[in-house]
N, C-alpha and C positions, 0 to 999 in steps of 0.2 A: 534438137530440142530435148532437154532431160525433164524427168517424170514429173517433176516439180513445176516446171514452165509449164509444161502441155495442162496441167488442172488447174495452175493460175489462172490460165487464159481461157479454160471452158470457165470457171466461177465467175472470172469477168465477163467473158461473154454472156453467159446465163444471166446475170446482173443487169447487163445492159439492155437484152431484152423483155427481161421484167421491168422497170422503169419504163419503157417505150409504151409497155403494155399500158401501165397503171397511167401515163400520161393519158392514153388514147381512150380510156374510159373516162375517165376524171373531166375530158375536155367533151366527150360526148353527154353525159348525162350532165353538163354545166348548167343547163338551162332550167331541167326538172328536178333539183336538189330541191328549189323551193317547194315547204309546202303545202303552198296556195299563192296565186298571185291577187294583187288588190286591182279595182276597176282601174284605176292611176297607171298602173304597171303594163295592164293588157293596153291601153291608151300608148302611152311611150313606145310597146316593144310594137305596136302594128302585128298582133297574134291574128297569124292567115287566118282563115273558116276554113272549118273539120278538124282542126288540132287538138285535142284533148287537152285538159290543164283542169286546176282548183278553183275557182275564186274565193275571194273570202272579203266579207268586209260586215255593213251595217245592211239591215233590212229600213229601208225606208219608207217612215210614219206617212200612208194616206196612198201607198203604190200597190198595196196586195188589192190583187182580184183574183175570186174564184170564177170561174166557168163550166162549165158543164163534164160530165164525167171524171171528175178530179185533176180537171186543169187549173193550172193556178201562174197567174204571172205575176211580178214583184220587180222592184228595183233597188240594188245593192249599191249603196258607196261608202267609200272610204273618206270622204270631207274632199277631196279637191274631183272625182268623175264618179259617175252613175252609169249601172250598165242594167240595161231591162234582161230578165229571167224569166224565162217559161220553162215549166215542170208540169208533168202528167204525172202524180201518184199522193199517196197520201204524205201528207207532211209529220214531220216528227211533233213531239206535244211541246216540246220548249220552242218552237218555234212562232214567234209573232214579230210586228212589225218595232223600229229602234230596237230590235237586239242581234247581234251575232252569231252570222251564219258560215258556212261554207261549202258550198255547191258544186261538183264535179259534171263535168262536161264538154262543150265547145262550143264556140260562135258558130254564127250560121251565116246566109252571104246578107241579109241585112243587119246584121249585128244585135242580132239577139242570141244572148247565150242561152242552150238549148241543156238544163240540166236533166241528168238522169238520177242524180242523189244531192238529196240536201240534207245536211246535217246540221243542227243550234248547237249552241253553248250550253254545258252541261248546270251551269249555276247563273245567279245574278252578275256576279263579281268576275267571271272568266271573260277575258279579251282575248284574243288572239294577238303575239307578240309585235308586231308588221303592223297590225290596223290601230294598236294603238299607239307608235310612233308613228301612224301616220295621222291621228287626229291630234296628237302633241304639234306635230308641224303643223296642221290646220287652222289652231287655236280651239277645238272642240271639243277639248280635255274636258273632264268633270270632276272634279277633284276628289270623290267617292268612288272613282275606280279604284280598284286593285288595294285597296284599303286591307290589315290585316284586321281580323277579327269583323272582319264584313261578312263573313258568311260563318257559319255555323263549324265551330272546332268541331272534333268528333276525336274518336280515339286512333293513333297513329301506326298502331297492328293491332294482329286480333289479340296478341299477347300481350295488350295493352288495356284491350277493349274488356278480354277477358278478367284481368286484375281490376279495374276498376266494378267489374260484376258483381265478382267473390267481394270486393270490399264493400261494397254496398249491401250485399247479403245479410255479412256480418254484424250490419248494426243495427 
């Protein structure tokens, strides 16, 4: 084999085990690329209890209850399944009941997902991409989602924010 062959064949080889590699991750992390799944999803895939995962979907109107030392249960859906939440901690201040949340955690063996963090949506107008194709499929669309100029423009950098300052100064 001359000097040429023997480095083709390590680049190929090299080659071929990098591909193997990127497949063997790519097909490992397949599952957790989402990220969050909807009550709908956890429903379909049968998610064992103890797994870790996102949920994400709607906080449903008349489910929040508090309990004692800052327990709080709740139930989340996406317009086709409901999944009851239980949290021990304080909840963030965007959070109330009909708006969008997403809660990290896992099922328990009665199928209550057992959050350790819940996070709301930062404005009126923010959906989460997934929950709201998933209430387009529902029919629970509201035609005021995601609307532009629904929410409050502001300035788009600070060298933006800043110009519009100095201009207002000025006059």
């Amino acid at each position: 084999m001359t000097r040429k062959q023997r480095r083709l064949t390590i680049i190929g080889g090299a080659l071929f085990v990098l591909a193997v590699a990127a497949g063997l991750v790519l097909n490992a992390l397949r599952d957790s690329i989402v990220f969050f799944s909807t009550p709908t999803m956890v429903a379909e895939k049968h998610v064992a209890p103890g797994k870790r995962f996102r949920l994400g979907g709607l906080v449903q109107p008349g489910s929040l209850k508090k309990g004692d030392d800052l327990a709080v249960t709740f139930e989340v859906a996406d317009g086709g399944a409901k999944l009851p939440v239980a949290y021990k901690g304080i909840l963030p201040d965007l959070f109330r009941e009909g708006q969008g949340v997403v809660a990290e955690g896992a099922l328990d063996a009665s199928g209550v997902f057992k959050a350790d963090t819940v996070l709301a949506k930062h404005d009126e107008t923010y959906m989460p991409k997934e929950v709201a194709d998933s209430l387009k499929k529902q029919g629970h669309w509201k035609d005021d989602y995601g609307k532009p100029g629904a929410a409050k423009a502001g300035p788009v950098s600070m060298r933006e924010g800043a110009e519009k300052s100095a201009a207002g100064a000025t006059q």
